[in-house]
FIVO-597995 format. One record per residue (C-alpha): residue in three letters; y, z, x. Coordinates in Angstrom, 1 decimal. Last residue first. Layout:
BEGIN
@res ALA, c2 Y, c3 Z, c1 X;
...
***
This chain:
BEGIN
@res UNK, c2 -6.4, c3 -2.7, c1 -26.6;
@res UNK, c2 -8.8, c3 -5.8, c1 -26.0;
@res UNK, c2 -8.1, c3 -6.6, c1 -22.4;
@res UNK, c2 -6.9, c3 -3.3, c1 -21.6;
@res UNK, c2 -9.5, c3 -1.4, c1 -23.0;
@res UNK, c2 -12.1, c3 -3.9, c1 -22.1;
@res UNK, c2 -11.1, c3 -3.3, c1 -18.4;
@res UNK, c2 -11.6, c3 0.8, c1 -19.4;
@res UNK, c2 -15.2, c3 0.1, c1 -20.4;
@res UNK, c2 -16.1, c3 -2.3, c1 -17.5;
@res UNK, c2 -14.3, c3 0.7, c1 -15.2;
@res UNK, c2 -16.2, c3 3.3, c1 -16.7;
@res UNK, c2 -19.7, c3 2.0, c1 -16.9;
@res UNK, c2 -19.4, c3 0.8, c1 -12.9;
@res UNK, c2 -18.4, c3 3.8, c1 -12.3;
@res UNK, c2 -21.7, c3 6.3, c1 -14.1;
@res UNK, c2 -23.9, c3 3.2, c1 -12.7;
@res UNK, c2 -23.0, c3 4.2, c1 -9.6;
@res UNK, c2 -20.5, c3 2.0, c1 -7.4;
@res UNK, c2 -18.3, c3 4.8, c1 -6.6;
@res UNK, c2 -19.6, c3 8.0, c1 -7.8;
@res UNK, c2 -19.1, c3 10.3, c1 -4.1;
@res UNK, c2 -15.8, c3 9.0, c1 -3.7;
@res UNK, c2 -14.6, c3 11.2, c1 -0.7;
@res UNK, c2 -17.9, c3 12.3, c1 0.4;
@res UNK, c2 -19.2, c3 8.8, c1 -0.1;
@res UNK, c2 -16.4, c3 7.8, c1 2.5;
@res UNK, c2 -16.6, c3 10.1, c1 5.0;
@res UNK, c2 -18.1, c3 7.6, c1 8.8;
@res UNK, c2 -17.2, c3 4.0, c1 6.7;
@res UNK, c2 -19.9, c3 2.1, c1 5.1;
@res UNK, c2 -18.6, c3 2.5, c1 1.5;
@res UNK, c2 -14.9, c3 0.9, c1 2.8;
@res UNK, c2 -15.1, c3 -3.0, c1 2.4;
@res UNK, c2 -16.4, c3 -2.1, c1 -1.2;
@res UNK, c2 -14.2, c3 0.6, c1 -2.0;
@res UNK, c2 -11.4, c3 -1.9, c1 -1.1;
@res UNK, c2 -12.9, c3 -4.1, c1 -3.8;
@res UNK, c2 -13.3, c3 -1.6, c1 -6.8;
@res UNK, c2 -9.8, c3 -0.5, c1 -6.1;
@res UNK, c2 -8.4, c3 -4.2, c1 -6.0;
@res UNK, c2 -10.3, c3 -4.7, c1 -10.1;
@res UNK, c2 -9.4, c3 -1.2, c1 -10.9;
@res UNK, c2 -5.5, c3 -2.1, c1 -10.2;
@res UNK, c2 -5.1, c3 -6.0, c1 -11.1;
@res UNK, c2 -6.5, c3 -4.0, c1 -15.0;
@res UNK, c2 -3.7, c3 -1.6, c1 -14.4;
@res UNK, c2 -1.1, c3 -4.6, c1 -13.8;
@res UNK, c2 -2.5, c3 -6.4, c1 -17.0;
@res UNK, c2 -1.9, c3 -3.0, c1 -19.3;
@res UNK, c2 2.1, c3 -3.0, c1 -16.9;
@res UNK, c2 2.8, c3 -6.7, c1 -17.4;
@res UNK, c2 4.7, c3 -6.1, c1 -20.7;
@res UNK, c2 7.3, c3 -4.2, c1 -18.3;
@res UNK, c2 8.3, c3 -7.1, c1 -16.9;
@res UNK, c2 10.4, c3 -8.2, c1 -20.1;
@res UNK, c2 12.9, c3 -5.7, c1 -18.7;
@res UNK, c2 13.6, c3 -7.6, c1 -15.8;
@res UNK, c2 16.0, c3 -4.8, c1 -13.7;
@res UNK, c2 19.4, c3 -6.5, c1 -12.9;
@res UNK, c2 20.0, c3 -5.3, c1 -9.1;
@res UNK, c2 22.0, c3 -2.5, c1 -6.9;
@res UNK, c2 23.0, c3 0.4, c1 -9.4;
@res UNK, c2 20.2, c3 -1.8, c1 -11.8;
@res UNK, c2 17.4, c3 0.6, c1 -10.2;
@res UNK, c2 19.1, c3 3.5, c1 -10.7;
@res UNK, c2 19.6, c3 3.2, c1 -14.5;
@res UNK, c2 15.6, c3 1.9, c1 -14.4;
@res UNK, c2 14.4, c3 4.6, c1 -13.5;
@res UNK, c2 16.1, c3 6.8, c1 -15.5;
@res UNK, c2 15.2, c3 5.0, c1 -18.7;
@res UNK, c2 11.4, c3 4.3, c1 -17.6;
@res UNK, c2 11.2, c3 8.0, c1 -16.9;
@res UNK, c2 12.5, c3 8.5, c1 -20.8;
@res UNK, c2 10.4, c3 5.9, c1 -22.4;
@res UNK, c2 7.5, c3 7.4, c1 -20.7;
@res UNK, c2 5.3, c3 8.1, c1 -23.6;
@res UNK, c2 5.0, c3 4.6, c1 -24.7;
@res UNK, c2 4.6, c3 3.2, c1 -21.5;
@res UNK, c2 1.5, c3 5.4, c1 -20.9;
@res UNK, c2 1.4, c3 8.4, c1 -18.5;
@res UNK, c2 3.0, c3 9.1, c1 -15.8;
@res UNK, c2 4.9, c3 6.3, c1 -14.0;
@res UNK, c2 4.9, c3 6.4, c1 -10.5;
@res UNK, c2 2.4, c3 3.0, c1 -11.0;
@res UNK, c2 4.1, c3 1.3, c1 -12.5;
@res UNK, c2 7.2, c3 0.9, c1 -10.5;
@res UNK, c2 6.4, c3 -1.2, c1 -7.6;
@res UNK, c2 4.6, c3 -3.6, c1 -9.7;
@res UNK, c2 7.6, c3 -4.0, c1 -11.9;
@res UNK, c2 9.2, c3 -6.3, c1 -9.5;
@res UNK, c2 7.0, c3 -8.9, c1 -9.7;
@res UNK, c2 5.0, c3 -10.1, c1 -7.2;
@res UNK, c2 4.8, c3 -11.2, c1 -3.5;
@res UNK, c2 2.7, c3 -8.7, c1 -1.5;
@res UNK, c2 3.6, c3 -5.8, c1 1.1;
@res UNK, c2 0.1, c3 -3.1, c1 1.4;
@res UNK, c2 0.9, c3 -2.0, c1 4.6;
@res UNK, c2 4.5, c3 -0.4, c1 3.5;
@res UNK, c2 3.4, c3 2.9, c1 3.7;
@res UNK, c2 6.3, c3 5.1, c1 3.5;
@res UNK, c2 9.1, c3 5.6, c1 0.7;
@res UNK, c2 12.1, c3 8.6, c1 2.0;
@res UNK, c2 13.5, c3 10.7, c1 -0.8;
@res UNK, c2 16.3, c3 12.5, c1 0.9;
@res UNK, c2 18.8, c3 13.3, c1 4.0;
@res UNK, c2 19.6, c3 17.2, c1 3.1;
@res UNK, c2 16.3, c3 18.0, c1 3.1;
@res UNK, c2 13.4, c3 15.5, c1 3.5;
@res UNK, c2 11.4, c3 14.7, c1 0.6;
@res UNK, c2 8.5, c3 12.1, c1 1.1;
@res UNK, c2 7.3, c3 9.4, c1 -1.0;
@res UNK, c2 4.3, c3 7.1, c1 -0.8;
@res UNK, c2 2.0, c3 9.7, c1 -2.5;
@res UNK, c2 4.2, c3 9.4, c1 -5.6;
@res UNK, c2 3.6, c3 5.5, c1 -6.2;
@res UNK, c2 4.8, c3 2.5, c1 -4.9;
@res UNK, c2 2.2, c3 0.0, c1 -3.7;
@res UNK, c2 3.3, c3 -3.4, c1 -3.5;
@res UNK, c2 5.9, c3 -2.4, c1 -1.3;
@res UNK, c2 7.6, c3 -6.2, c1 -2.5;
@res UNK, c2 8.8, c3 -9.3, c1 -1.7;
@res UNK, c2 9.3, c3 -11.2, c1 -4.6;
@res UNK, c2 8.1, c3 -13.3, c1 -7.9;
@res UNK, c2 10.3, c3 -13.9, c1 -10.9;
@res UNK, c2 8.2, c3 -13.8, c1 -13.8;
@res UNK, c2 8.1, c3 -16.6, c1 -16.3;
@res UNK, c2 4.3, c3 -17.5, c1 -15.1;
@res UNK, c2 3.2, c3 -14.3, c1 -15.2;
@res UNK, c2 2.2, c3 -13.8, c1 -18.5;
@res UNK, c2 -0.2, c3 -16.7, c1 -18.2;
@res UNK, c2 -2.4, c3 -14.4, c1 -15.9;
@res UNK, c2 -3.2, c3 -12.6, c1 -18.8;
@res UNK, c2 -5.9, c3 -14.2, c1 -20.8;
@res UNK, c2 -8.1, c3 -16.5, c1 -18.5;
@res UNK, c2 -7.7, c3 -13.0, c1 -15.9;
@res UNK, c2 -9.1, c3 -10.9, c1 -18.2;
@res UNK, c2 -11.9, c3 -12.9, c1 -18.9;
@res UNK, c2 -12.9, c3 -13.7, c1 -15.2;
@res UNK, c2 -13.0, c3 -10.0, c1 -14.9;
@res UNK, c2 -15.0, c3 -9.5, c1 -18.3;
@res UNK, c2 -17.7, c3 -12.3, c1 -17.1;
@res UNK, c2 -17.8, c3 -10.2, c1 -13.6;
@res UNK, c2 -18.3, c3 -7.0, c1 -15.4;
@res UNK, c2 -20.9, c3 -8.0, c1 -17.7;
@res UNK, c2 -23.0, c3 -10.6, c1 -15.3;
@res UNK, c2 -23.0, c3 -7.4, c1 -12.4;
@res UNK, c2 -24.2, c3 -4.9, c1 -14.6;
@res UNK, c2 -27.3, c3 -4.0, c1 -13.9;
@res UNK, c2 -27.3, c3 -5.3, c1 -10.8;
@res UNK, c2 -24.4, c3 -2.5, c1 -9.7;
@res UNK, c2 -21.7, c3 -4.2, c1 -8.1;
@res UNK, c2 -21.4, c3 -4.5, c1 -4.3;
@res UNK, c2 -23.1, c3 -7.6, c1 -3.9;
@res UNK, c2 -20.3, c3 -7.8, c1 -0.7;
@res UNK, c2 -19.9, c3 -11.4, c1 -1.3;
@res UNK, c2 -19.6, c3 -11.2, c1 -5.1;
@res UNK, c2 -17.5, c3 -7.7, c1 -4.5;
@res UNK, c2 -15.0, c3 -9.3, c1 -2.3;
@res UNK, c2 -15.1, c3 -12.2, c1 -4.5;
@res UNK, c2 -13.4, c3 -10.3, c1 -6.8;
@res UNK, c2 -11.2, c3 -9.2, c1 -4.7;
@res UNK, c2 -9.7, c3 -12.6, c1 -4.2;
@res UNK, c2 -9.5, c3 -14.1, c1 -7.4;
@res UNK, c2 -8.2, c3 -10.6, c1 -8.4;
@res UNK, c2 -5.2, c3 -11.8, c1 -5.8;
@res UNK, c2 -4.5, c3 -15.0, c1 -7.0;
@res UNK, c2 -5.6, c3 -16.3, c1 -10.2;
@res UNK, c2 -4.7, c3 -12.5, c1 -11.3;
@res UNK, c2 -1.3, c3 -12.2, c1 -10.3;
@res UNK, c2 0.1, c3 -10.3, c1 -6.8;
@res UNK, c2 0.8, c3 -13.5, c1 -4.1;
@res UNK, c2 -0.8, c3 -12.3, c1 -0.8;
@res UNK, c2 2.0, c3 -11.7, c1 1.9;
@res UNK, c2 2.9, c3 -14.6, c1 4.4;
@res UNK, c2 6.6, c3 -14.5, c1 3.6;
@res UNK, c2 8.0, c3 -17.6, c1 2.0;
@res UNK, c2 11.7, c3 -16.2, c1 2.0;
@res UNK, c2 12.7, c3 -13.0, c1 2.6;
@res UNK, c2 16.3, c3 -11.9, c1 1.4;
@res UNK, c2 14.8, c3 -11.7, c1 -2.2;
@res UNK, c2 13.6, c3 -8.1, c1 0.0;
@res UNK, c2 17.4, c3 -6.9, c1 0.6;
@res UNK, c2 18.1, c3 -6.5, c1 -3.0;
@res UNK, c2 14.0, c3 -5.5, c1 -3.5;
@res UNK, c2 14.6, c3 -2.8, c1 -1.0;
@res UNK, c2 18.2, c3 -1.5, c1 -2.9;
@res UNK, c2 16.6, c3 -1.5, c1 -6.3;
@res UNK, c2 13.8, c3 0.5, c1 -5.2;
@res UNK, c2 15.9, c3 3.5, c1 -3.4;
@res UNK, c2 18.4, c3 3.3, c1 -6.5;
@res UNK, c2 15.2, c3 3.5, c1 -8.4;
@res UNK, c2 13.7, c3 6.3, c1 -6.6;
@res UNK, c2 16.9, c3 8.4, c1 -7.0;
@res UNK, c2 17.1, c3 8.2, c1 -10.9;
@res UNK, c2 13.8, c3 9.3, c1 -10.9;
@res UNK, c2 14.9, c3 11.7, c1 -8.8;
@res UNK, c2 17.6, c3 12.7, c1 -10.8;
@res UNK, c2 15.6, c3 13.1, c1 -14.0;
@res UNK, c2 12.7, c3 15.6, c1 -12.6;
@res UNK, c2 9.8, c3 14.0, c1 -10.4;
@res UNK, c2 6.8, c3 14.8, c1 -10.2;
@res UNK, c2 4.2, c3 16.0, c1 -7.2;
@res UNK, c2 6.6, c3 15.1, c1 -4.3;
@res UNK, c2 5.3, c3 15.6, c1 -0.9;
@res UNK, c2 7.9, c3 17.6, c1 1.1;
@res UNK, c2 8.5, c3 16.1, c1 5.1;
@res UNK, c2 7.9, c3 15.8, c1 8.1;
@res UNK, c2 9.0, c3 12.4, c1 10.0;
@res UNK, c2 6.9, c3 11.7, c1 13.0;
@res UNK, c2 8.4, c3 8.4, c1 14.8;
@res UNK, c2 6.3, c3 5.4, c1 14.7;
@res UNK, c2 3.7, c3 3.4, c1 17.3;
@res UNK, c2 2.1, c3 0.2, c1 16.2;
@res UNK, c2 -1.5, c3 -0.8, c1 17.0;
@res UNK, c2 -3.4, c3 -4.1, c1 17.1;
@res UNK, c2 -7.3, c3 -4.0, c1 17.6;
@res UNK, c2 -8.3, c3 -7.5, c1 19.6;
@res UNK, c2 -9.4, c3 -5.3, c1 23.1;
@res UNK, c2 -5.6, c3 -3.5, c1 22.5;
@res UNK, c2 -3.2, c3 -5.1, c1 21.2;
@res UNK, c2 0.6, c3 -3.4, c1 20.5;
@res UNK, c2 3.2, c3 -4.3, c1 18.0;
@res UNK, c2 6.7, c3 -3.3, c1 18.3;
@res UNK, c2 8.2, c3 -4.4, c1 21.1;
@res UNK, c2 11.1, c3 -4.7, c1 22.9;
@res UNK, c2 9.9, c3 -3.2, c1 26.5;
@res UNK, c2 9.1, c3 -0.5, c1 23.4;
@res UNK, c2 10.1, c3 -0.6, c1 20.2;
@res UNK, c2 9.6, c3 2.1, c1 17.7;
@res UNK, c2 8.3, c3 1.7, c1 14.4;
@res UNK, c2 10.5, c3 1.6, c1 11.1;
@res UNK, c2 10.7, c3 4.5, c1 9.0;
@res UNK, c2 12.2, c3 4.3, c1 5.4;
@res UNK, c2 15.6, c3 5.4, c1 4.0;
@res UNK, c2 17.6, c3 2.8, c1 3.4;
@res UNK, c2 20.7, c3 2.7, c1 6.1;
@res UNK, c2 21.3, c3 -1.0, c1 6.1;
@res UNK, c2 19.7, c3 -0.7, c1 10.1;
@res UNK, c2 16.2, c3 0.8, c1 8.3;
@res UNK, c2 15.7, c3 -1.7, c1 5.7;
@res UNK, c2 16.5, c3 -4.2, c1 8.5;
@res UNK, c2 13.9, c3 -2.5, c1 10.9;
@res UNK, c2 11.3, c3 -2.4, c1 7.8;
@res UNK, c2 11.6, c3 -5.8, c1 7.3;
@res UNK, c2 11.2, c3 -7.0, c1 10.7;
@res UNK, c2 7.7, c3 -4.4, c1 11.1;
@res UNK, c2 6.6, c3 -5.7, c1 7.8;
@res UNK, c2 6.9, c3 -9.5, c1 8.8;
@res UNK, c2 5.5, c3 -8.4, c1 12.4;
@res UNK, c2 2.1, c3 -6.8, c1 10.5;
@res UNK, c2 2.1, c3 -10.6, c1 8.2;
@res UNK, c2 2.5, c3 -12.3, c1 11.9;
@res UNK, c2 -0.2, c3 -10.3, c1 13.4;
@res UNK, c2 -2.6, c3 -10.9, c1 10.5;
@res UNK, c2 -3.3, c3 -8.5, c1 8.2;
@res UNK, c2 -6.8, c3 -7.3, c1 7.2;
@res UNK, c2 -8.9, c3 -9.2, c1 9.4;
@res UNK, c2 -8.8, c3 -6.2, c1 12.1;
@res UNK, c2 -8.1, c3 -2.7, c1 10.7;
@res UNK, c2 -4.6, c3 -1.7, c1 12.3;
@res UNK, c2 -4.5, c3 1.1, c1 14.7;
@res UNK, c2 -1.7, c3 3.7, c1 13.7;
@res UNK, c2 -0.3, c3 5.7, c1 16.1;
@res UNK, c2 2.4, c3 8.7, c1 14.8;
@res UNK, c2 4.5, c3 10.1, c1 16.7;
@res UNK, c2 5.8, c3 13.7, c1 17.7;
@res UNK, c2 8.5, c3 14.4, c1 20.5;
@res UNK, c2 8.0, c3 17.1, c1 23.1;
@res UNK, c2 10.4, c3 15.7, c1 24.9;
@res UNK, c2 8.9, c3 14.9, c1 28.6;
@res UNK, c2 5.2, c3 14.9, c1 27.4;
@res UNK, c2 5.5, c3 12.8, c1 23.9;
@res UNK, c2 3.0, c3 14.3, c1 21.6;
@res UNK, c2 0.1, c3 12.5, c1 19.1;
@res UNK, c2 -0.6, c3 12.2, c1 15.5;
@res UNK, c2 -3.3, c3 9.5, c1 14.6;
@res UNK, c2 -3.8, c3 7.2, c1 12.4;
@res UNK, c2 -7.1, c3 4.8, c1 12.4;
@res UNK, c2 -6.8, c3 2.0, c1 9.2;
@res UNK, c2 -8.4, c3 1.3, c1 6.1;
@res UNK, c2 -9.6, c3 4.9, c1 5.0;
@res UNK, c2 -6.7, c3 6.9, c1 6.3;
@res UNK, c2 -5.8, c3 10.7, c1 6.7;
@res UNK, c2 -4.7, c3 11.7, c1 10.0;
@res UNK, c2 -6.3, c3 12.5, c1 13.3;
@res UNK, c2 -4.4, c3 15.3, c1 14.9;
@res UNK, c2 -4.5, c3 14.5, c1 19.2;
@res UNK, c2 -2.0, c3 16.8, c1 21.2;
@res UNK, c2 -3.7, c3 17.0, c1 24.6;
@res UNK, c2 0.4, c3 16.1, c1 25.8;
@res UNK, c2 1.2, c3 12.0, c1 26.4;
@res UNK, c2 3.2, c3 10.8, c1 29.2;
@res UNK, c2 5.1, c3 7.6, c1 28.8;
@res UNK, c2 4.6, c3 3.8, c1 29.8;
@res UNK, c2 4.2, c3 2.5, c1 26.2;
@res UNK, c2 1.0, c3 0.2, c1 26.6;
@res UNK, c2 -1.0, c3 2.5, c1 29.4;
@res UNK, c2 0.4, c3 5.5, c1 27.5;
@res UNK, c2 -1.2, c3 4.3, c1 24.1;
@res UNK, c2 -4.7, c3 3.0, c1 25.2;
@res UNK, c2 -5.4, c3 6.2, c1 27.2;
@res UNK, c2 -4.2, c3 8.7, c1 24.9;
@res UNK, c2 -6.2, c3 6.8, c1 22.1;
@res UNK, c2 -9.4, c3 6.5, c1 24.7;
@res UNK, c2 -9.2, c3 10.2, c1 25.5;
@res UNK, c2 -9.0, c3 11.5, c1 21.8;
@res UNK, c2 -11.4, c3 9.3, c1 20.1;
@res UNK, c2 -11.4, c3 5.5, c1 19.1;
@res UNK, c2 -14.3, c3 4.5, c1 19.9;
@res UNK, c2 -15.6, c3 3.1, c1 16.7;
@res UNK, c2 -13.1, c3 0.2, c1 17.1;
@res UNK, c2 -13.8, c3 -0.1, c1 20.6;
@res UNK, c2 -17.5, c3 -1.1, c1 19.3;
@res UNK, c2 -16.5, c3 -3.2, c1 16.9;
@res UNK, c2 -14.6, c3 -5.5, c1 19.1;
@res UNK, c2 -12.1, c3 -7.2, c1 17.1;
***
């Protein structure tokens, strides 16, 4: 990727870039939107008026293949009449390159963020994630990171080794409690079934659109796991105090597929999987143009003192 084009993406060298590749008029219209890892932006269609979203995919983050996995998925998601929002094809295409930056164009769908959900929606979300994940054991040997520790915590954490991204003070305490809880609960995964997933399922990945539904976005972050990763995290608060949720959930889910109840002893080593990935995206972030305004205590000592303490927590509950 070209750094430089990277950093230039403004208004006239997105409307440039994205008529020249889809042939159509574009309006002023030019809303960046919220995204740390990639650039999205809201544009107009001239002739209709039409809204869409552009998103520039962060080099070395996905391959093209792994970005045309999600695109193909999506489409069949899509064409089985689940709610989701594949991108739209052009001359047949989906995926877009620009000066080595890839780019995808989508349809604007407005809609009502959900802050919680009552019984029925849970209810919804699991028919919604039951019917994915019937479709998803449909994929086979996609080229998505595998989601247990010797795998993908591996991987972050030498994200922060090579990034020397934790605080000196205590780098040998964190990283010696990482490589700790990964000795003790990657085991646990070994008699899970593993399969395509969101990978990152929570409230903010939901929209409500009237009289059509709960819609789930954002599929960037596809892995191969097991199937209660995409459910953790909407739950909220501890397993133990979301015995109902977990219920509803799960009566929607099974609708369309058995739900692996034993999965839900993954959750305290999922959470850990969670701090460890949030520590690493922060570090490939920091140097972006907003990000210490955004996380302003990430890699302080104050953070690095929290998340050791609340890894122990899981580790040794």
């Amino acid at each position: 990727m070209n750094a430089d084009t990277w950093k230039s993406l403004n208004h006239n060298s997105v409307l440039n870039i994205v008529e020249n590749r889809i042939n159509k008029e574009l309006t002023n219209l030019f809303l960046p939107r919220n995204s740390y890892i990639n650039r999205v932006f809201e544009l107009e269609l001239e002739e209709t008026r039409e809204r869409i979203i552009v998103k520039f995919y962060r080099a070395h983050r996905w391959t093209e293949q792994m970005i045309l996995t999600e695109h193909d998925f999506l489409e069949k998601l899509y064409y089985s009449d689940i709610l989701v929002i594949p991108p739209l094809k052009f001359d047949d295409q989906t995926l877009f390159n620009f000066n080595g930056i890839n780019f995808a164009v989508f349809p604007k769908k407005g809609g009502r963020a959900i802050d919680e959900m009552d019984k029925e929606q849970w209810q919804q979300t699991g028919r919604l994630t039951g019917r994915i994940h019937a479709h998803s054991r449909n994929f086979l040997d996609p080229d998505r990171i595998k989601w247990r520790p010797l795998s993908a915590t591996v991987q972050h954490i030498k994200i922060l080794r090579d990034t020397q991204s934790v605080y000196s003070e205590y780098q040998k305490k964190f990283f010696e409690t990482a490589e700790t809880f990964i000795n003790k609960f990657d085991p646990l995964f070994d008699e899970q079934e593993f399969i395509l997933l969101h990978g990152d399922i929570h409230l903010g990945n939901f929209i409500h659109r009237p009289d059509e539904g709960i819609y789930i976005i954002d599929f960037d972050d596809m892995c191969i796991g097991p199937v209660i990763q995409d459910m953790w995290m909407l739950l909220p608060d501890k397993v133990e105090k979301c015995e109902n949720e977990i219920r509803w959930f799960i009566d929607g889910y099974e609708v369309f597929h058995a739900f692996p109840h034993k999965s839900l002893e993954l959750i305290p080593a999922l959470r850990a999987m969670r701090l460890i990935h949030f520590a690493s995206w922060c570090a490939l972030q920091a140097k972006e143009p907003g990000f210490a305004n955004h996380f302003p205590e990430w890699g302080s000592i104050k953070y690095w003192n929290e998340t050791i303490k609340m890894l122990q927590e899981l580790i040794y509950p």
